[in-house]
C-alpha positions in Angstrom: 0.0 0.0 0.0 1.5 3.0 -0.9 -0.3 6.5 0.1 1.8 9.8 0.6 0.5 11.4 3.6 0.5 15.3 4.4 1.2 15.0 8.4 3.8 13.4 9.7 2.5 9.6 10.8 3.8 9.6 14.5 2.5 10.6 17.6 3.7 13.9 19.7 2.8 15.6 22.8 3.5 19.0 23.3 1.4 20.2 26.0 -0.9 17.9 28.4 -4.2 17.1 27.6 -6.3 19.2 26.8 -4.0 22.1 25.9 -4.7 25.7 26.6 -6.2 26.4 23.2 -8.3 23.7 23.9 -9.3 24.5 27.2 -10.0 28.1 25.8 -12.1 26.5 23.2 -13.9 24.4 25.7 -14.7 27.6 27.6 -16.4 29.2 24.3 -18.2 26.1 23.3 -20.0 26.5 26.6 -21.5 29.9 26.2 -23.1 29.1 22.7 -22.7 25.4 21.9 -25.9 23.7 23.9 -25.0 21.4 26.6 -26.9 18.2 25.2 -24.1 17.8 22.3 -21.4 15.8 24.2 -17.6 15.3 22.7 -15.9 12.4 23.8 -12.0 13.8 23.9 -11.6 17.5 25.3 -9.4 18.6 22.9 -9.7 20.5 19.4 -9.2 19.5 15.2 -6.4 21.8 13.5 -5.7 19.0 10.9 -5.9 15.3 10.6 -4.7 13.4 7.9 -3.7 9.2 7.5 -3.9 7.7 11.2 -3.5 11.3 13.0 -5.2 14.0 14.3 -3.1 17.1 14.8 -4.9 19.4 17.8 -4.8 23.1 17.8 -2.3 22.8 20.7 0.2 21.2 18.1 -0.4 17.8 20.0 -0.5 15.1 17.3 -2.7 12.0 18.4 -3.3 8.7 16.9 -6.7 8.0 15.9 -8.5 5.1 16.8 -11.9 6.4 16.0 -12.1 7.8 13.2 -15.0 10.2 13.3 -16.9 6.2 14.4 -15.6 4.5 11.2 -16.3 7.4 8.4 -13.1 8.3 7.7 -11.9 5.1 6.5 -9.6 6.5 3.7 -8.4 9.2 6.1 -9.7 12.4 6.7 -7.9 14.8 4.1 -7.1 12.0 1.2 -5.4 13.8 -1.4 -8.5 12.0 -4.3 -10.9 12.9 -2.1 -10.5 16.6 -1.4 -9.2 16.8 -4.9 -13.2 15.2 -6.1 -14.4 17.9 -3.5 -13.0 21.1 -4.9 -13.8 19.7 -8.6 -17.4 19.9 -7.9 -18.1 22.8 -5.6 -16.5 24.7 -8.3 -18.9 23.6 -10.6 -21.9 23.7 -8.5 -22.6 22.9 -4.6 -26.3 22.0 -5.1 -29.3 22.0 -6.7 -31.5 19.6 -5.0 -32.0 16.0 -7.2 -35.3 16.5 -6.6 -35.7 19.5 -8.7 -32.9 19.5 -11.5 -30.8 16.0 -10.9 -27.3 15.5 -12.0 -25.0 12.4 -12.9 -23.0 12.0 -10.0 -26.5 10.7 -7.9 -26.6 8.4 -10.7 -23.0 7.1 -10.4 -23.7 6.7 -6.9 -26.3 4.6 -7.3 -24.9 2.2 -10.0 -21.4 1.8 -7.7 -23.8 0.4 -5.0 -25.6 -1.9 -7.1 -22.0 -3.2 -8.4 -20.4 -3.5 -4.9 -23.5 -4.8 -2.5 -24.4 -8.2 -2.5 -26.6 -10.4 -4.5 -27.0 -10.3 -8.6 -30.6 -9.0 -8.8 -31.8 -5.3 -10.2 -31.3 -2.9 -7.2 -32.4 0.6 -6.7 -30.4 3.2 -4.6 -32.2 6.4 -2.7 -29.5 8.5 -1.2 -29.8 10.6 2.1 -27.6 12.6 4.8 -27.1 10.4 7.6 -27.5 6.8 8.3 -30.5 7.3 11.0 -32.2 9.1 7.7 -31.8 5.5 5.9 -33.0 3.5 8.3 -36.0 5.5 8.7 -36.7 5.5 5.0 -35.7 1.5 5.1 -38.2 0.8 6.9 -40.7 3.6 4.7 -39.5 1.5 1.7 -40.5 -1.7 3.7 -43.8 -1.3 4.7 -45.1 0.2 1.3 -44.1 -3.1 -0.3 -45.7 -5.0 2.2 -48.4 -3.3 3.4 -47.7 -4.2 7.1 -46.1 -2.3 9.7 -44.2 -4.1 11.9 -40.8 -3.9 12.6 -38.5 -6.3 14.5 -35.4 -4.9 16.3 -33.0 -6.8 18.9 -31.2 -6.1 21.8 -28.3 -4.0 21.8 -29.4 -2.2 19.0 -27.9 1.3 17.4 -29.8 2.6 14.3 -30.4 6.2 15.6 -31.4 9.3 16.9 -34.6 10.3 14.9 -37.9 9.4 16.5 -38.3 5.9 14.6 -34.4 5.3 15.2 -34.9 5.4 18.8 -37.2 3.9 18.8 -35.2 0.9 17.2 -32.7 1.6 19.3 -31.8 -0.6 22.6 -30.0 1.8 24.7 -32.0 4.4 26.7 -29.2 6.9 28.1 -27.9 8.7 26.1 -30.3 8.3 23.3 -33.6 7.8 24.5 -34.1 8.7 27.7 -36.7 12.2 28.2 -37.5 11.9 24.5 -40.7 10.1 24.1 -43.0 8.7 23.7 -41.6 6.9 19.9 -42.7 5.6 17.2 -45.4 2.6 18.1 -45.2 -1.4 16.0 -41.5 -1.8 17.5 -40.6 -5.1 18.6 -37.5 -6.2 20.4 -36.0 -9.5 20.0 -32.9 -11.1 21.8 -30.0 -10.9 19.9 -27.2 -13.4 19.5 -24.6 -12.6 22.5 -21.9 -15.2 22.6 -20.0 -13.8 25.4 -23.1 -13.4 27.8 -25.3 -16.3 26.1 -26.7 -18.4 28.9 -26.1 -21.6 27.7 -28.3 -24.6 26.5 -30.1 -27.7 27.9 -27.4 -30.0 27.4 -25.0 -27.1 29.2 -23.5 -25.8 25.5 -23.0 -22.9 24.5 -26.2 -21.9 22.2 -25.9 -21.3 18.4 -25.9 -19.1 16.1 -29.4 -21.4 14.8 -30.8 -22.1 18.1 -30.4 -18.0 18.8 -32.0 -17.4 15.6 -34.9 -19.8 16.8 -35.7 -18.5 20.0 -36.1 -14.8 18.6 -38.5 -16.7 15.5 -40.5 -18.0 18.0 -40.8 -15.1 19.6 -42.1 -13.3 16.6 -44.4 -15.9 15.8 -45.7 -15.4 19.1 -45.8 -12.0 20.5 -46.4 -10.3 16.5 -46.8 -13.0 14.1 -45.0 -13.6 10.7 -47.8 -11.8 8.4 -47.7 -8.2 10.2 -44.0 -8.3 10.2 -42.9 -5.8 7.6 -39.1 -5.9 8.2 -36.3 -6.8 10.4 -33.9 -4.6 10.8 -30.3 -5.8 12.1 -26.4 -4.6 12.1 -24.8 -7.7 11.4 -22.1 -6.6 13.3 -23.4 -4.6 16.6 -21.9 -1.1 16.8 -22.8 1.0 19.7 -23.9 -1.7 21.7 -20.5 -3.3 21.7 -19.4 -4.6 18.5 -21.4 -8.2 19.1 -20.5 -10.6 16.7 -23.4 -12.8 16.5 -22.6 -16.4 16.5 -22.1 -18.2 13.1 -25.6 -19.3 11.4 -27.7 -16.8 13.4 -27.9 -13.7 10.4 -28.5 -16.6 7.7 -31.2 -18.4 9.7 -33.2 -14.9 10.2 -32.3 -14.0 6.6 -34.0 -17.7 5.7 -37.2 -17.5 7.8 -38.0 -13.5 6.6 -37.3 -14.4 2.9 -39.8 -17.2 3.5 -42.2 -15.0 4.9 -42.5 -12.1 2.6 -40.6 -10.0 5.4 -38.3 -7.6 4.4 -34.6 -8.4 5.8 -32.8 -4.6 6.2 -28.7 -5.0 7.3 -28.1 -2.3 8.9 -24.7 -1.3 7.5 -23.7 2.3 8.3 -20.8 1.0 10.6 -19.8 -2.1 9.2 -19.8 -0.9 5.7 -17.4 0.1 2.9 -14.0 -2.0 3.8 -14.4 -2.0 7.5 -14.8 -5.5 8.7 -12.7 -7.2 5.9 -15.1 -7.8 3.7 -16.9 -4.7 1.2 -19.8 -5.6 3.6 -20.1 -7.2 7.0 -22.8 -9.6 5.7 -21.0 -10.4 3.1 -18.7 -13.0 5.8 -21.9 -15.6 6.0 -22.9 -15.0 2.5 -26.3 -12.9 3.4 -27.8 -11.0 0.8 -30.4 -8.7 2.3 -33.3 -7.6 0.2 -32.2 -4.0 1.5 -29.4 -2.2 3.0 -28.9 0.8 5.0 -25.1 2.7 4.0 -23.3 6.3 5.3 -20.0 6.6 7.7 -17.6 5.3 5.7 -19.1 6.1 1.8 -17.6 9.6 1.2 -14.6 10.4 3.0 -16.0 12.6 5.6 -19.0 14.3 3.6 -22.5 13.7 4.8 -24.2 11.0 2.3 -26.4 7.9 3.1 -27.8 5.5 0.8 -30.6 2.7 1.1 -29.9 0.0 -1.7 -31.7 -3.7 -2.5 -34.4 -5.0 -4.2 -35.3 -3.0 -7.3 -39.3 -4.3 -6.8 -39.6 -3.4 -2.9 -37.5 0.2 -3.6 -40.1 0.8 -6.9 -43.0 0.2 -4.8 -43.0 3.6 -2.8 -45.0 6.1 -5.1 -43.3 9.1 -6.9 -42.6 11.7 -4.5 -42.9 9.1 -1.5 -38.4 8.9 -1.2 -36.2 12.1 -0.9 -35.4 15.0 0.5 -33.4 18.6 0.0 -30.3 17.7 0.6 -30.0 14.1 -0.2 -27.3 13.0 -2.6 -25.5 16.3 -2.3 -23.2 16.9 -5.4 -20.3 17.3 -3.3 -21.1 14.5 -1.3 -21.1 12.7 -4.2 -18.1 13.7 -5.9 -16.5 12.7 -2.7 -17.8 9.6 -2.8 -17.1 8.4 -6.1 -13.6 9.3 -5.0 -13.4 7.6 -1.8 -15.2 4.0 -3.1 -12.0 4.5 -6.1 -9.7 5.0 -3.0 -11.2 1.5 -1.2 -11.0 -0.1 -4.6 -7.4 1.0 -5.1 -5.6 0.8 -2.2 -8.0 -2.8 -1.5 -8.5 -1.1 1.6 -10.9 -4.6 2.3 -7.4 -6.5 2.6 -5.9 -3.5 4.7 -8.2 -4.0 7.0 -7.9 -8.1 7.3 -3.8 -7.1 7.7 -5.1 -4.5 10.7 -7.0 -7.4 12.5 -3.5 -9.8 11.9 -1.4 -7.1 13.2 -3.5 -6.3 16.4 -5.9 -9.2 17.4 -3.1 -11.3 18.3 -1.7 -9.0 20.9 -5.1 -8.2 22.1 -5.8 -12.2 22.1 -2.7 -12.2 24.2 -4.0 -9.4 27.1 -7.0 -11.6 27.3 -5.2 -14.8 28.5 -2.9 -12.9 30.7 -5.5 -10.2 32.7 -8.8 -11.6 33.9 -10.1 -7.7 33.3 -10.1 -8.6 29.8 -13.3 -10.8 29.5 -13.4 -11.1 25.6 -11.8 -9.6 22.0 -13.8 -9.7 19.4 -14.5 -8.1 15.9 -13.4 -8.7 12.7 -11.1 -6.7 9.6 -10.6 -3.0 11.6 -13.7 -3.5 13.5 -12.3 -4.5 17.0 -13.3 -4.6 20.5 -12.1 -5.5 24.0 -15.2 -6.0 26.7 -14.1 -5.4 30.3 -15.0 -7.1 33.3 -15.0 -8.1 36.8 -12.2 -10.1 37.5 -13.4 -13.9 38.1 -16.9 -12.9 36.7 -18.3 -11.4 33.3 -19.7 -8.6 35.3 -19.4 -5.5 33.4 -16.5 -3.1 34.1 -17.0 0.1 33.1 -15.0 2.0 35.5 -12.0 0.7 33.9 -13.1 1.0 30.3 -13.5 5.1 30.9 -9.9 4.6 33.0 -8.3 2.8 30.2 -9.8 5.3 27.3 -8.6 8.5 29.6 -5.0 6.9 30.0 -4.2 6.2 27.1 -5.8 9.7 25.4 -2.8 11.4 28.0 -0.6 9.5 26.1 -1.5 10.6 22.8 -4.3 7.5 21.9 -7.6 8.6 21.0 -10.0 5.8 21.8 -13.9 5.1 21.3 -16.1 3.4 24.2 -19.2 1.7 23.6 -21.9 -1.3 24.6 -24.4 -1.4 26.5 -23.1 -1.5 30.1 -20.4 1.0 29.0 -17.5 -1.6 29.3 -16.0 -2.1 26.1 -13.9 -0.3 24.0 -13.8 -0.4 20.0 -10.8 -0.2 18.0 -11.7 1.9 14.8 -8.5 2.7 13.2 -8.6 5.0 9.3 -7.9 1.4 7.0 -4.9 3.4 6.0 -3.3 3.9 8.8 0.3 2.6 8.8 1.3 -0.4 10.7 3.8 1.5 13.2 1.6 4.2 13.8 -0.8 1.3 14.7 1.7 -0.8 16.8 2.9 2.2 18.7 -1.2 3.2 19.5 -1.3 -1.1 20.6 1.6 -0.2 23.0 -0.1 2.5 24.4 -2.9 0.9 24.9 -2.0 -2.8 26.0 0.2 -0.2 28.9 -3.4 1.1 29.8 -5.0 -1.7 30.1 -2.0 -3.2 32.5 -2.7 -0.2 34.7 -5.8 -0.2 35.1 -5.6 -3.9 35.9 -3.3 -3.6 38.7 -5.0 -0.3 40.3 -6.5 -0.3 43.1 -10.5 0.4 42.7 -10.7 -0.1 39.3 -11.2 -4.4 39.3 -12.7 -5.0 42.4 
């Protein structure tokens, strides 16, 4: 892989953290920014560019995060920015609505090339990934004519009223913000690591997971009001759960033998991240629709629902769209960025990532009895922390862990449910001693936070 990068790929402390620009930035953010908008690291973007973020203090950190898996190409690729400048010299917008242009359409025939399955697809574009979930499940129930719509535990698709209410977790995204959207139904999801285990004292399967949340359809909704299910096939916020093998397929099976629509949720997993083009792509699931953003366009705001040209055609003229939606610029950037992926084979970068860092995190796991399970897969990584002897959540020392190593220079993501795991999101082009040096940092973290006192007791 060769990429020139702008910023020098190391990391650099000049100051503690935050710095003082940063502090005086926090200060001003309070009088105007409202207090509801959290950030998760105290300190402020000057530039960022490969795997680092430069701070306005001059401190340059090493990015784990990026921006939750969007900027997967890095955030200032040369391509991209290049695509960028191209079109907003040309023209910024126009709304596709009103007068379209090509670049929508160029969009829209990449997705149908790179998603799975061999059948005509139709593409709608949007902003955010909440804002194709939403219309997912629009696109769903006009081609059904049902309206329910079958969620699971653990679930992130959202902060719009339907997206919460598809969503698991109450605080921070729910809580004070009803009452949502009604003909929601939660299912259990596939949990390896906390999975109770089965009569014969096994652990249960991806099948026998898949079964009990069938039979709980069946029962509590039943299979001919069920419009869609909606699923990531790799969990994101609520901990980067890896179902266990056979579970996606067998809910894939029973919806496509029930007229129900099956939507993968992909906004996380999508565009090179897990290895793969698409997360689903591992157990060979082609969903009749799929929700896409993060990762598509370098940084720029663009979302996409793609599948099944017959359910997508089904929603009358007028029925899908939206002002902004498939933004020229967003475009341009995308076109760019998917040529970047395809390029650089940034879906093999990210298999090297896991090789480079799952076996030292593999390695924590065996020798600290804080680390109750690594998981993930490609550049999609996570460490859940526990009680020692116990899988009792730990979430004390995940925030520990996350504010140690940022003090170092490590900027690091924490998510799940209980607040006790921590997700590894690296940019896929990220270079592999930038990356070792952010493992050191953090496998030092984790050590400490181990041995202090407090923290694992």
């Amino acid at each position: 892989m060769t990429i020139e990068y702008r910023l020098p790929q190391q990391r650099s402390l000049r100051t503690s953290l935050p710095g003082p620009r940063s502090a005086e930035l926090t200060e001003r953010r309070r009088k105007v920014v409202g207090a509801g908008v959290g950030s998760s690291v105290p300190v402020y973007v000057a530039d960022a560019d490969g795997g680092v973020i430069l701070d306005v203090d001059g401190n340059s950190l090493i990015d784990l995060g990026s921006g939750i898996a969007v900027t997967s190409v890095g955030a200032s690729d040369s391509a991209v920015v290049e695509a960028v400048r191209e079109q907003a010299g040309r023209f910024t917008h126009t709304c596709f609505m009103v007068t379209p242009y090509e670049g929508y359409i160029e969009v829209a025939e990449r997705l149908a090339e790179l998603t799975p399955g061999d059948h005509p697809k139709r593409t709608v574009l949007f902003n955010s990934g909440a804002e194709a979930v939403e219309n997912a499940v629009k696109i769903a129930r006009s081609a059904t004519g049902r309206d329910a719509v079958v969620v699971f535990d653990h679930a992130y698709h959202g902060r719009t009223n339907l997206t919460m209410a598809l969503t698991a977790k109450n605080q921070p995204y729910k809580n004070g913000f009803g009452p949502f959207a009604p003909e929601v139904y939660r299912m259990p999801m596939s949990y390896p690591f906390r999975e109770g285990l089965g009569y014969d004292g096994t652990p249960i399967t991806g099948d026998q997971a898949a079964r009990r949340a069938i039979t709980l359809i069946e029962k509590q909704i039943g299979a001919d009001n069920v419009a869609a299910i909606v699923i990531e096939p790799i969990q994101g916020e609520g901990g980067f759960i890896v179902p266990a093998p056979g579970f996606l397929p067998a809910l894939a099976g029973w919806a496509r033998d029930h007229g129900v629509v099956f939507v993968a949720d992909e906004v996380q997993t999508g565009f090179a991240r897990t290895g793969n083009w698409f997360a689903c792509e591992d157990e060979n699931v082609v969903p009749d629709l799929m929700t896409l953003a993060k990762g598509i366009a370098g940084g720029l705001p663009l979302a996409a629902v793609t599948g099944r040209a017959d359910l997508v055609d089904a929603v009358h003229p007028g029925g899908l769209g939206g002002t902004y939606g498939g933004n020229p610029v967003a475009c341009a950037a995308a076109l760019a960025t998917l040529d970047r992926m395809r390029d650089l084979d940034l879906p093999e970068r990210a298999r090297h990532i896991a090789d480079v860092a799952l076996p030292r995190l593999r390695a924590l796991a065996d020798e600290l009895d804080i680390v109750g399970e690594v998981r993930g897969r490609g550049a999609m990584l996570a460490i859940e922390f526990v009680m020692p002897g116990s899988r009792d959540p730990n979430p004390v020392a995940t925030a520990a862990i996350a504010a140690t190593a940022l003090a170092q220079g490590v900027v690091l993501l924490t998510c799940g449910t209980y607040g006790n795991v921590i997700r590894l999101l690296p940019p896929l082009v990220i270079p592999d001693e930038l990356l070792v040096d952010a493992l050191d940092v953090l496998e030092d973290a984790v050590r400490g936070a181990a041995g202090a006192e407090g923290l694992v007791r």
